[in-house]
PAZAPA-4460 file (N, C-alpha, C; in steps of 0.05 Angstrom, whole numbers, plus 32768, in hexadecimal, padded with zeros to 4 digits):
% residues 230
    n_x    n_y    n_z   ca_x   ca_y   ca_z    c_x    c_y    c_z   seq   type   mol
   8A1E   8717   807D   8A2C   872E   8089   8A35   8741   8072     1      X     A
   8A35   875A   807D   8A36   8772   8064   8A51   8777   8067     2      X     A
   8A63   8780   8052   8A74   878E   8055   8A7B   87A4   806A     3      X     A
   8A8C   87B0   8078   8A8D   87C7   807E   8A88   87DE   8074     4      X     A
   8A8A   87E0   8061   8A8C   87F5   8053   8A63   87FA   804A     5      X     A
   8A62   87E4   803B   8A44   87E3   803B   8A32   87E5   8058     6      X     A
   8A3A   87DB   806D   8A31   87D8   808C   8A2F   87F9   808A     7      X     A
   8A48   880F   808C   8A49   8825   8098   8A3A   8833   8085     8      X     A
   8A2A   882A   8067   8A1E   883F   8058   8A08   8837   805A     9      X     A
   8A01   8822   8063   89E7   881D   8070   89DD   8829   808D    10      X     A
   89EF   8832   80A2   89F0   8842   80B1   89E8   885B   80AE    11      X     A
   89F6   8865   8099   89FA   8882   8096   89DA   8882   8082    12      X     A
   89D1   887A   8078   89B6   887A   806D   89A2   887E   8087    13      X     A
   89A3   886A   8096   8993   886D   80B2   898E   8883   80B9    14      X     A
   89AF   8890   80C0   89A8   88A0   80CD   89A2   88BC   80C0    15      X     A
   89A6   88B8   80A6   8996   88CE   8099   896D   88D1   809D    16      X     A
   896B   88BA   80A1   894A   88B2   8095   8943   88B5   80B9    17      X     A
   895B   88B8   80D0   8954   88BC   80E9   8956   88DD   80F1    18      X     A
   8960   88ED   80DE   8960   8902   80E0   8944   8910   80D1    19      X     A
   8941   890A   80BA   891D   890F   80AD   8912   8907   80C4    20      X     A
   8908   88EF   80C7   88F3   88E9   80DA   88F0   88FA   80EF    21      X     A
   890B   88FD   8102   8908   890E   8118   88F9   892A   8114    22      X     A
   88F5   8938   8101   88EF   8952   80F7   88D3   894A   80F6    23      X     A
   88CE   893B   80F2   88AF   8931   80EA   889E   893E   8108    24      X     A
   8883   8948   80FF   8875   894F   8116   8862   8937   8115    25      X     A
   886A   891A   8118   8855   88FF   8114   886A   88F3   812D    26      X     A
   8857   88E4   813C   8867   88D5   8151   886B   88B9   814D    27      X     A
   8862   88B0   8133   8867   8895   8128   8885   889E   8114    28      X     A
   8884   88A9   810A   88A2   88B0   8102   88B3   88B2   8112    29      X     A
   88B0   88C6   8127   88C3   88CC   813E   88C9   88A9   8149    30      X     A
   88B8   889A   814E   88BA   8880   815E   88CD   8876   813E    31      X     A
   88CC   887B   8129   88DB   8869   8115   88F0   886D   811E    32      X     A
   88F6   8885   811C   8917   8898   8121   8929   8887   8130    33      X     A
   8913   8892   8150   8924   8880   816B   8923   8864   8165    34      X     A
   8915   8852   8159   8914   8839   8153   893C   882F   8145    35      X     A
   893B   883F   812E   894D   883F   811E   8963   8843   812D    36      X     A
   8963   885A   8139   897A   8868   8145   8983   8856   815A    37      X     A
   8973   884D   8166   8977   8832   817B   898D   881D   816E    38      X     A
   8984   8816   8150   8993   8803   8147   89A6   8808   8140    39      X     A
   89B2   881F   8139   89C5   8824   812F   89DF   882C   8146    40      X     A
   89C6   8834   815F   89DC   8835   8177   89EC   881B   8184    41      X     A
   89DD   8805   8179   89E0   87EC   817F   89F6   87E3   8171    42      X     A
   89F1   87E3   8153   8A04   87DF   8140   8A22   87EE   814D    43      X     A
   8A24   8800   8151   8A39   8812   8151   8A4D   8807   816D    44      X     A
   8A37   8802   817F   8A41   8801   819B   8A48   87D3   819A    45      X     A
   8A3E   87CA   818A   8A40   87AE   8193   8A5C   87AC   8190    46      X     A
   8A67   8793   81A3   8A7A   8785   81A8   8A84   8778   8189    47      X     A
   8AA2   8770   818E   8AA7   876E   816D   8A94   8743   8168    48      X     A
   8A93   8740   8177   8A83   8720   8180   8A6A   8729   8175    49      X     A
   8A5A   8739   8179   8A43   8748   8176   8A3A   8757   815E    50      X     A
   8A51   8760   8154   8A4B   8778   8148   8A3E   8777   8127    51      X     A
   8A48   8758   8120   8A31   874C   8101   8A1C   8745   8109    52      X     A
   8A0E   8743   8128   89F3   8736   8122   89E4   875B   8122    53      X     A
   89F3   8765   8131   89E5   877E   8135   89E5   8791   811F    54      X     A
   89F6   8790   810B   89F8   87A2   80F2   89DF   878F   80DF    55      X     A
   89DC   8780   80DB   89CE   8770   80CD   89A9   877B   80D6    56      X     A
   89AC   877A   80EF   8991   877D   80FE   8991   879A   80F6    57      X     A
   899C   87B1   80F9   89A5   87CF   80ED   8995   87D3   80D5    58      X     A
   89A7   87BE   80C7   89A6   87C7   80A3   898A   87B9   8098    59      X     A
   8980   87AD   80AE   8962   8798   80A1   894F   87B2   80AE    60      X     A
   8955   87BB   80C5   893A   87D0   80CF   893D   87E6   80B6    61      X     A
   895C   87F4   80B5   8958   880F   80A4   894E   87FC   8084    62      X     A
   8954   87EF   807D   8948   87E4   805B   8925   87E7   8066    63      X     A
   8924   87DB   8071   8909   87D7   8074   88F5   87F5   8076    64      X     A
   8900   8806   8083   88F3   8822   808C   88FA   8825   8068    65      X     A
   8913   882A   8062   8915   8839   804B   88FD   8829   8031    66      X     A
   88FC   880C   8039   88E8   8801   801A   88CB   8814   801E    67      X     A
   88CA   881F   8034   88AC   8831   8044   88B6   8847   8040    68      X     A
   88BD   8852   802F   88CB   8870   8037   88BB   8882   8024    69      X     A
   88AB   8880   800C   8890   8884   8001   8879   888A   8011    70      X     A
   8879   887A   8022   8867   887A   803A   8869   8891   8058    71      X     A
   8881   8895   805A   888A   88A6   806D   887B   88C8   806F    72      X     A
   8879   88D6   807E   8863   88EF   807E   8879   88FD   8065    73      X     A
   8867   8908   805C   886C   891C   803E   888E   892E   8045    74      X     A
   8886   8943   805A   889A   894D   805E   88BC   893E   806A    75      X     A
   88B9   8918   806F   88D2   8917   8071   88D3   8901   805A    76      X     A
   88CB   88F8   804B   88CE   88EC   8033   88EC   88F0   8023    77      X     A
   8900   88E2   8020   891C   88E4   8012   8922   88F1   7FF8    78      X     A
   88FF   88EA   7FE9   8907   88ED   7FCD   88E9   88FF   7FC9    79      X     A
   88E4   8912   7FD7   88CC   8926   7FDA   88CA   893A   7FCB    80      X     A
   88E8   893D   7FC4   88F0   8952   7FAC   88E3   8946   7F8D    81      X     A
   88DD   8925   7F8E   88DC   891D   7F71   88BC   891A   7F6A    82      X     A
   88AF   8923   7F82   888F   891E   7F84   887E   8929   7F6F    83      X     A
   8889   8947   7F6D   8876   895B   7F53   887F   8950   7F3A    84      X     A
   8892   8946   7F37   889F   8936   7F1E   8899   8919   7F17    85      X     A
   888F   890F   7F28   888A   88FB   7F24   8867   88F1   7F23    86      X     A
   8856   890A   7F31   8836   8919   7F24   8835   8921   7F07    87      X     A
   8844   8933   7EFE   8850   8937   7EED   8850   8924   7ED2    88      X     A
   8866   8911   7ED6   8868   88FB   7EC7   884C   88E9   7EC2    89      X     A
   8840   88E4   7ED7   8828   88D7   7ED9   8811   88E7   7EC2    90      X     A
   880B   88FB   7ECF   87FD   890C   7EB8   8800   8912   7EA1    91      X     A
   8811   890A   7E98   8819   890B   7E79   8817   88ED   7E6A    92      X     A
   8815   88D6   7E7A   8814   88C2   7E76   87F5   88C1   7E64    93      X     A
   87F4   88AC   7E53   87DF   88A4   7E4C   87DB   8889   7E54    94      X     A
   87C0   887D   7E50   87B4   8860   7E60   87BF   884A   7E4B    95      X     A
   87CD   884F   7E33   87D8   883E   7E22   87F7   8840   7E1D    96      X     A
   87FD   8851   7E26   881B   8858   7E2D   8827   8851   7E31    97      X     A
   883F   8851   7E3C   885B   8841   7E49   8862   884D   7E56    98      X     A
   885C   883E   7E74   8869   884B   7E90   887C   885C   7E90    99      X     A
   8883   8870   7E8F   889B   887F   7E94   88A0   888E   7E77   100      X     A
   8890   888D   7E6B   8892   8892   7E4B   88AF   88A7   7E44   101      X     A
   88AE   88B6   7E57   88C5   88D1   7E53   88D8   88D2   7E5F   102      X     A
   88DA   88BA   7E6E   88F3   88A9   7E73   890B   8895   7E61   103      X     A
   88F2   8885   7E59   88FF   886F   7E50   8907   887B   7E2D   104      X     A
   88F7   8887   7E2A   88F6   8892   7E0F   8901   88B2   7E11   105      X     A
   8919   88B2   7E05   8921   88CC   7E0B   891B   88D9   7DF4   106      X     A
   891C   88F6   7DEE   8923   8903   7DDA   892F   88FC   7DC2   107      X     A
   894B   88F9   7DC1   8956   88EC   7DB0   8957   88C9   7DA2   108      X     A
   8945   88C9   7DA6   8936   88AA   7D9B   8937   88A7   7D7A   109      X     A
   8940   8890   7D79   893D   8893   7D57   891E   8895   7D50   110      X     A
   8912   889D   7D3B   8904   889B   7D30   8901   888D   7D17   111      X     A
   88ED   888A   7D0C   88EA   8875   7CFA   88FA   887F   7CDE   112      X     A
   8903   8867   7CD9   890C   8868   7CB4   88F5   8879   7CA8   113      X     A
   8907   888F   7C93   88ED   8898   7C7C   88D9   887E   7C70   114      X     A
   88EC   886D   7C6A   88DD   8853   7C5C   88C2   884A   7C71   115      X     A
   88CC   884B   7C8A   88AD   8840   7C9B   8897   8851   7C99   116      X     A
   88A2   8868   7C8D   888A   8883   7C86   8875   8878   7C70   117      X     A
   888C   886D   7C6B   887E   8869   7C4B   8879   887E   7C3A   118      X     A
   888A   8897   7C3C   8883   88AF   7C32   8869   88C4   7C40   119      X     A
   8856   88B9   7C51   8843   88C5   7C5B   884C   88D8   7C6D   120      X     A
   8844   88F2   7C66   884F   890B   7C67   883F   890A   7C84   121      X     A
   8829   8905   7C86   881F   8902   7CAA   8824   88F4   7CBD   122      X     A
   882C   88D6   7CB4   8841   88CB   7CC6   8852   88D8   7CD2   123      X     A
   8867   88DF   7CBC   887E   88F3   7CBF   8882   890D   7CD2   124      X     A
   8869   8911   7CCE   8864   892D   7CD9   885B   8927   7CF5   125      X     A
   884A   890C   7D06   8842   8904   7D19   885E   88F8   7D25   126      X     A
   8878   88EC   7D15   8888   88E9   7D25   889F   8902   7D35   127      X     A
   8893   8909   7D1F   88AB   892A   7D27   889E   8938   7D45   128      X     A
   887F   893A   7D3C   8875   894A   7D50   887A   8936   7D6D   129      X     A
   8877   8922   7D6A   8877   890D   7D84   889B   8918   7D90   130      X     A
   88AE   8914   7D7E   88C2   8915   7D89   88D1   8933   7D97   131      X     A
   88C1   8942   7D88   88C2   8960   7D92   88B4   896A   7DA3   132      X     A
   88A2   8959   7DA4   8890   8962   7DCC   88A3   8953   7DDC   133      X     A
   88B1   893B   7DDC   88B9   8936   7DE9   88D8   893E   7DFB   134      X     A
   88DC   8952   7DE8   88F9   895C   7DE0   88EB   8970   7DF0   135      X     A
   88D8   8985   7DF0   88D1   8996   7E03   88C5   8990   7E15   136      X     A
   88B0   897F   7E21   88AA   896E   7E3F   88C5   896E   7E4E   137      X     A
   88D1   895D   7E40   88E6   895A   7E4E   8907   8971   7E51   138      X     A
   8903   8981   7E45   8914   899C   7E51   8901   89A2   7E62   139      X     A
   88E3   89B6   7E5A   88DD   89BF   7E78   88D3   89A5   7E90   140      X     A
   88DB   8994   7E92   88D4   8980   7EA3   88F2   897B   7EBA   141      X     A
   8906   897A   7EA1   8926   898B   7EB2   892F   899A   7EC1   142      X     A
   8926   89B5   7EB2   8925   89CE   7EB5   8914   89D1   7ED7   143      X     A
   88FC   89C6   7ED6   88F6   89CA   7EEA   88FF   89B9   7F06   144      X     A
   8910   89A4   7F00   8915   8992   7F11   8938   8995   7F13   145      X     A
   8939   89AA   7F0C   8958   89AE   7F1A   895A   89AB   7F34   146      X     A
   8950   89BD   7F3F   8956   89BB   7F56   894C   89A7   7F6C   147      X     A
   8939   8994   7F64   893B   8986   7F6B   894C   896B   7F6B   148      X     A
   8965   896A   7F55   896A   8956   7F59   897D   895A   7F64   149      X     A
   8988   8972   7F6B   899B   897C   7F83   8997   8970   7F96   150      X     A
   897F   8974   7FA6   8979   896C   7FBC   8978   894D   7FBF   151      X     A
   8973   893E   7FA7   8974   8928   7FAE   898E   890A   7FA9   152      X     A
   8998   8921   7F9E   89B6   890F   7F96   89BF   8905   7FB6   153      X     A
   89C2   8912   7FC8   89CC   8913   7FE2   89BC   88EC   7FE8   154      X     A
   89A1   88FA   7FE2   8994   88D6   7FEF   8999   88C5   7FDB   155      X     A
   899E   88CB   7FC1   89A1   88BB   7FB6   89BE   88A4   7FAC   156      X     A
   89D4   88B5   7FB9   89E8   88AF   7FBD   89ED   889A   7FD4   157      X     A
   89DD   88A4   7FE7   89E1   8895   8002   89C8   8874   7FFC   158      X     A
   89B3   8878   7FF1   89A1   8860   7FEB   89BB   884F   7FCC   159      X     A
   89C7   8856   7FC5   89D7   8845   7FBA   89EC   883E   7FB9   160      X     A
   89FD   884B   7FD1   8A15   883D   7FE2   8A0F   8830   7FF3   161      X     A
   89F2   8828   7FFF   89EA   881E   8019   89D5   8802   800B   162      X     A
   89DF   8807   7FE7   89CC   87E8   7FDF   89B4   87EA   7FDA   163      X     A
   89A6   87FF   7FEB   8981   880A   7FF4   897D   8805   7FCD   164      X     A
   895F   87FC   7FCF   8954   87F3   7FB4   894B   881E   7FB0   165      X     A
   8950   881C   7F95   8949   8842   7F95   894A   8841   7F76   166      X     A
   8935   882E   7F6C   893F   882F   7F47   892C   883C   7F38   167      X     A
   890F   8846   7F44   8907   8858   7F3A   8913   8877   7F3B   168      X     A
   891C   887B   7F54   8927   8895   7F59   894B   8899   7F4E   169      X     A
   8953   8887   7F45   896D   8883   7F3A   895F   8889   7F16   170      X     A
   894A   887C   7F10   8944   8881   7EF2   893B   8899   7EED   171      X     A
   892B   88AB   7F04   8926   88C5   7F00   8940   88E5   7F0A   172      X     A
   8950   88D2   7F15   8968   88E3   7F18   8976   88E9   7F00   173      X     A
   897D   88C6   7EF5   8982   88C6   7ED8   8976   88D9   7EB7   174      X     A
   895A   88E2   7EC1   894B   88EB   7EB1   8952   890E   7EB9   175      X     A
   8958   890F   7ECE   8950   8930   7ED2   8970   8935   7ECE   176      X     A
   898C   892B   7ED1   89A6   892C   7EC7   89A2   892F   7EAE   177      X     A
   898A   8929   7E9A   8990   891F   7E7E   89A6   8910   7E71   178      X     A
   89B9   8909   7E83   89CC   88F6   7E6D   89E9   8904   7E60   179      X     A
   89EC   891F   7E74   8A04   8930   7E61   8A10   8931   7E57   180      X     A
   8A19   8932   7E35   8A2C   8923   7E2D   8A4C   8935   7E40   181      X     A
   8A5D   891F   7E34   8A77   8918   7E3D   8A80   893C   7E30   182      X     A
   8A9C   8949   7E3F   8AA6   895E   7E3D   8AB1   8969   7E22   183      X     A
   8ABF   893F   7E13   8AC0   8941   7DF9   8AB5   893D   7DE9   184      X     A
   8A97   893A   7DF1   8A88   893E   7DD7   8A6E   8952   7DCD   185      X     A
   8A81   8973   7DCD   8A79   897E   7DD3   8A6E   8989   7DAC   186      X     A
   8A77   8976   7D9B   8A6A   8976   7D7F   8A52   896A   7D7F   187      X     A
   8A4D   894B   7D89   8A3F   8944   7D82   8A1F   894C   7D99   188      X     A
   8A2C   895E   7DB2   8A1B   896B   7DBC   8A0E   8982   7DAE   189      X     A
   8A13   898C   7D9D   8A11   89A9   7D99   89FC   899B   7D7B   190      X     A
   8A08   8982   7D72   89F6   897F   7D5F   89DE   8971   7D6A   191      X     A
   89D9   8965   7D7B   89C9   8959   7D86   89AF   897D   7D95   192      X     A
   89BB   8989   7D9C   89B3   899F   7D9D   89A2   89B0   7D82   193      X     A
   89AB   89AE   7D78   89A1   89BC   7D57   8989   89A9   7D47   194      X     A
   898C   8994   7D4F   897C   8982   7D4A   895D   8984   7D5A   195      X     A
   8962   8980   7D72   894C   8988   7D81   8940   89AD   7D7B   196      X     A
   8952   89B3   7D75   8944   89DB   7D6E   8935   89CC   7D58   197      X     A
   8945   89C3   7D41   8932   89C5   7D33   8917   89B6   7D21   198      X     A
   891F   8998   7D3C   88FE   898D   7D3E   88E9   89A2   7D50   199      X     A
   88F6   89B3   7D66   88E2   89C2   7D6E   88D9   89DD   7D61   200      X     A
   88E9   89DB   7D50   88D9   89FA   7D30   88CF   89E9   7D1E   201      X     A
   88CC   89D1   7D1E   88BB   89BE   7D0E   889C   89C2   7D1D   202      X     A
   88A8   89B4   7D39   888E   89BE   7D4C   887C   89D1   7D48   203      X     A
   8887   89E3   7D45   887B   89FF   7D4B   886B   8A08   7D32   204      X     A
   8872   89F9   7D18   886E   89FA   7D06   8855   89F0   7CF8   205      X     A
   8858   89D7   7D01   8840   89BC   7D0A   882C   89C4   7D15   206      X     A
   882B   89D7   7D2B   8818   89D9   7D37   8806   89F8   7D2E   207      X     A
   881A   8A02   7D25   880F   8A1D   7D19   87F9   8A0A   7CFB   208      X     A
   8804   8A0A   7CEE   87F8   89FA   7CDC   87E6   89E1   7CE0   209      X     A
   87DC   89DC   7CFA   87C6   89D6   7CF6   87B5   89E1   7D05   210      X     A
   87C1   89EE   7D13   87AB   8A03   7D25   879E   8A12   7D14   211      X     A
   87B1   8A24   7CF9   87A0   8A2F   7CE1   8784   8A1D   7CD7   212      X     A
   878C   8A06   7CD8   8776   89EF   7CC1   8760   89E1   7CD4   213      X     A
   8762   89EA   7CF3   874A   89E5   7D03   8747   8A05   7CFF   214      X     A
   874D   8A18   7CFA   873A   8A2F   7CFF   872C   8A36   7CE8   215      X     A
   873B   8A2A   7CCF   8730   8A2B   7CBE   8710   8A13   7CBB   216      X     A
   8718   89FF   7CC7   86F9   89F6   7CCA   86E4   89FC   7CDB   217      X     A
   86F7   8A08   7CEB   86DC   8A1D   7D03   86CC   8A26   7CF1   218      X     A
   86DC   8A39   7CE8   86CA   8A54   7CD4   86B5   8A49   7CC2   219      X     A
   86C5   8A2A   7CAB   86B6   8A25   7C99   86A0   8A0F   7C9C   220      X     A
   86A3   8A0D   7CB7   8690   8A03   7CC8   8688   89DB   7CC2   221      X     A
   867A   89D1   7CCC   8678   89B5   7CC5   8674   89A8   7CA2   222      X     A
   8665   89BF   7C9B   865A   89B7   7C81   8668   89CA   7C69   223      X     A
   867F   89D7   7C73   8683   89E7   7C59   8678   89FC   7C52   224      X     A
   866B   8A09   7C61   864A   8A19   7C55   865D   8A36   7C65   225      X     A
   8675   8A3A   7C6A   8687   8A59   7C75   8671   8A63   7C82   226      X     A
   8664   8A4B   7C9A   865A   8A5E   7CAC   863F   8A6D   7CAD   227      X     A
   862C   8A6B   7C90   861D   8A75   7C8E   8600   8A65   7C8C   228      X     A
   85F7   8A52   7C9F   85E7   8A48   7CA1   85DC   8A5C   7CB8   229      X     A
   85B8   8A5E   7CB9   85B6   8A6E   7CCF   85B3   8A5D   7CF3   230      X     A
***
């Protein structure tokens, strides 16, 4: 038996996921809705003798719809806002990668000791550039997911007062918040800020310079010969 308090936020989840459905122009959703809504009329209405087998029976139909809620038609999906973002994420992935790469790995990541460089000025230069794409992926990856995570705080509040399993969409809420620092630490924000400018004028730097040294072998062509073979 659930708490009350947990019982009524398991409720109130329902009948959120009975309000999407209903909007749905699919009559297998619509049948979820009334399904749900049924239980929850039950829940609400049972005898106090009654009323734990019936919340229990409640909170097992809505968990259950919600572990399917991926599955649900596009337009009533809870977390539909996190879809382009989460295409997104996928596409940037490589096949040797680490799931979530721009998740788990933020921006501010240490990077390696000079000593692991070993002085190799291309190492060095491959770690910079790695950490400065990622420092920009992930602003415009923010940037564009503001507003979505407006929209989804609402479900996401309610899937974790109600217990509902939601840990991918809790790690990408986490990601699009970025982590803000605290009100008083508005030094070591500002340096944390200056830091990222100026791995990304490293960036910009990096890339100019070698875009010069491929165009320079355009020109001078495979063999050295500036182009003038006929």
């Amino acid at each position: 038996m659930e708490s009350p308090d947990r019982s009524n936020a398991v409720i109130e989840l329902g009948k959120r996921l009975v309000i999407e459905l209903n909007l749905a122009d699919d009559l297998l959703a619509q049948w979820m809705a009334h399904y749900i809504a049924e239980r929850i009329d039950a829940a609400e209405r049972a005898a106090p003798e009654a009323r734990s087998v019936a919340q229990d029976a409640c909170a097992q139909a809505i968990y259950e719809l919600w572990n399917h809620r991926n599955n649900l038609p596009d337009h009533t999906k809870p977390f539909r806002e996190l879809a382009p973002l989460l295409r997104t994420l996928t596409s940037l992935e490589v096949d040797s990668g680490n799931r979530f790469r721009f998740i788990h790995s933020r921006p501010d990541v240490q990077t390696p000791d000079n000593s692991d460089l070993a002085g190799n000025r291309f190492l060095e230069a491959a770690v910079n550039l790695d950490y400065s794409a990622r420092v920009l992926i992930q602003y415009l990856l923010g940037v564009a997911s503001r507003e979505a995570s407006e929209k989804v705080a609402p479900w996401l509040d309610a899937a974790i007062n109600a217990g509902a399993n939601a840990t991918l969409e809790i790690r990408l809420a986490d990601f699009l918040s970025g982590n803000e620092e605290a009100p008083d630490a508005d030094e070591l924000a500002r340096q944390a800020l200056q830091e990222k400018i100026e791995k990304l004028e490293l960036f910009s730097q990096l890339a100019t310079s070698v875009a010069a040294e491929l165009k320079s072998r355009k020109i001078a062509g495979p063999t050295g010969d500036e182009g003038e073979r006929a």
